[in-house]
C-alpha positions in Angstrom: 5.7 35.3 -21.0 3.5 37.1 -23.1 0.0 37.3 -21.9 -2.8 39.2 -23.7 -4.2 42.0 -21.6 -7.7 40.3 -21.4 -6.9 37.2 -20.3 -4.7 39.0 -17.5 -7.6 40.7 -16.2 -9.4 37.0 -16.8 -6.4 35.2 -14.1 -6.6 38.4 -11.8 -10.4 38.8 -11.4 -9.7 37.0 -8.0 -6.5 38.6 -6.8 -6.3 41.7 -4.1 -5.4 44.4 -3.9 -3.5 46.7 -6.6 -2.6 42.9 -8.1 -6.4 43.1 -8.9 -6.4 47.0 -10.7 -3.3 47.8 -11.6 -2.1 45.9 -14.9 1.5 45.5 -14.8 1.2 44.0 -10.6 -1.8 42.2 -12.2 0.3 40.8 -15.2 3.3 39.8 -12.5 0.9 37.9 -10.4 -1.0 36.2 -13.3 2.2 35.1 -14.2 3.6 33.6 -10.8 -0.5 32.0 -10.6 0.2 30.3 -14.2 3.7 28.9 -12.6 2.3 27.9 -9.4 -0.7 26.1 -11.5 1.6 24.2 -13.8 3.8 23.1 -10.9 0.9 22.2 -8.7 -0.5 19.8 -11.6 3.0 18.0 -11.5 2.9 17.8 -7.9 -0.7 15.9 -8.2 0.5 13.3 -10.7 3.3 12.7 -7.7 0.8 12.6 -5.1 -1.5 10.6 -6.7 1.4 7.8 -7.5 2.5 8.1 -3.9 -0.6 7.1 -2.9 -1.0 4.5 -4.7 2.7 3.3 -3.9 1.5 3.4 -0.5 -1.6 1.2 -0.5 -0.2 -1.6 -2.9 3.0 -1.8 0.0 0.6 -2.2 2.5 -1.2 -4.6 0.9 1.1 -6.3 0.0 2.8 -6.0 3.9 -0.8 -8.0 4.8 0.2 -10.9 3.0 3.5 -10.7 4.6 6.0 -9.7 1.6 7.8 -6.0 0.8 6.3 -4.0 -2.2 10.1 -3.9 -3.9 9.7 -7.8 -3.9 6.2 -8.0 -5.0 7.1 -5.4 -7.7 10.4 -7.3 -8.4 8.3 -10.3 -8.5 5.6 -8.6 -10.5 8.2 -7.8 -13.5 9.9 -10.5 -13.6 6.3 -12.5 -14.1 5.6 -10.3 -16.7 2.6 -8.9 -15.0 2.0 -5.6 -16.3 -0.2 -4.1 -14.4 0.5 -0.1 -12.9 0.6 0.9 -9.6 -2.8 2.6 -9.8 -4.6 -0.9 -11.2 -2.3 -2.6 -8.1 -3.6 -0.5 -5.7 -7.7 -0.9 -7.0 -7.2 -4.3 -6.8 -5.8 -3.9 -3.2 -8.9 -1.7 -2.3 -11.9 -3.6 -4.2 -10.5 -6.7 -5.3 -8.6 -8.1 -2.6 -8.6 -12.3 -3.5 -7.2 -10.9 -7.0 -4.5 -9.3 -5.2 -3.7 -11.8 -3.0 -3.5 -14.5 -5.5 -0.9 -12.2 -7.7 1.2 -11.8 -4.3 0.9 -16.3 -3.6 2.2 -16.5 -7.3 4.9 -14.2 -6.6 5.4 -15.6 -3.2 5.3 -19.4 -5.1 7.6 -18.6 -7.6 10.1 -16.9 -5.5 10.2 -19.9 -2.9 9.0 -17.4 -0.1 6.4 -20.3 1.1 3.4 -19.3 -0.8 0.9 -21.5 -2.4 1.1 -22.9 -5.9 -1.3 -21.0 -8.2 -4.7 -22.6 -7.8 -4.6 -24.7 -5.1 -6.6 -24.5 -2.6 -5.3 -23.3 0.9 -6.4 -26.1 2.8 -2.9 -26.5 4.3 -4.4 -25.5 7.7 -7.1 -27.7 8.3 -4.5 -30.6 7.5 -2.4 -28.8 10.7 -5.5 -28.6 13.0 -5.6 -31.7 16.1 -9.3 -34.0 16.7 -10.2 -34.3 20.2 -9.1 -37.2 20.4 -5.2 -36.3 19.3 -5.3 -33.5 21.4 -6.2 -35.8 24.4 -3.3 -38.0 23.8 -0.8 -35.3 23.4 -1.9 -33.5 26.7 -1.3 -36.6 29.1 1.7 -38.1 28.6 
């Protein structure tokens, strides 16, 4: 790797030691910082997707489905949205997000709700007093 001499000293103003004074341990280390740097950016972008990965499956684990089906789901809808809009929806737009996992949900037959109907299903479940009371003495 061929570094000019100035920007060696530029990389190695913060080293210690002889790696600071002594050019060709400062050119060494200037190298290995560069590597380290450039692997440490990839390692971010894996982080960061990680991350995200983990917030959309838990999400998605709150409306009771797995974030390979939702993503499945998601593709085979044609939805393209990325894992990091996924997971800002998860975070600040939650109804979004759980309408995208009902249509999934709706269009695999997992029991969620058609698309834009209202989830009124349990009120129709709920007893009057008066049902209860003839259901709790026979």
């Amino acid at each position: 790797m061929g570094l000019h001499r100035r920007r060696v000293w530029e990389i190695a103003k913060g080293f210690r030691g002889r790696a600071r004074n002594c050019y060709k341990i400062a050119r060494q280390q200037a190298e290995k910082a560069l590597q380290h740097a450039y692997k440490g950016r990839k390692d971010k972008k894996k982080d960061t997707r990680a991350l995200w990965i983990q917030r959309v499956n838990a999400a998605a684990r709150e409306h009771g489905m797995k974030y390979s089906l939702l993503m499945n789901g998601l593709r085979q809808e044609n939805v393209q949205l990325n894992r990091k809009m996924l997971s800002e929806l998860a975070i600040f737009e939650p109804h979004s997000f759980k309408a995208l996992v009902e249509q999934v949900q709706y269009m695999r037959g997992l029991g969620g709700s058609k698309p834009g109907s209202s989830s009124s299903s349990s009120s129709s479940l709920r007893l009057t007093s008066s049902q209860s009371s003839s259901r709790a003495s026979p």
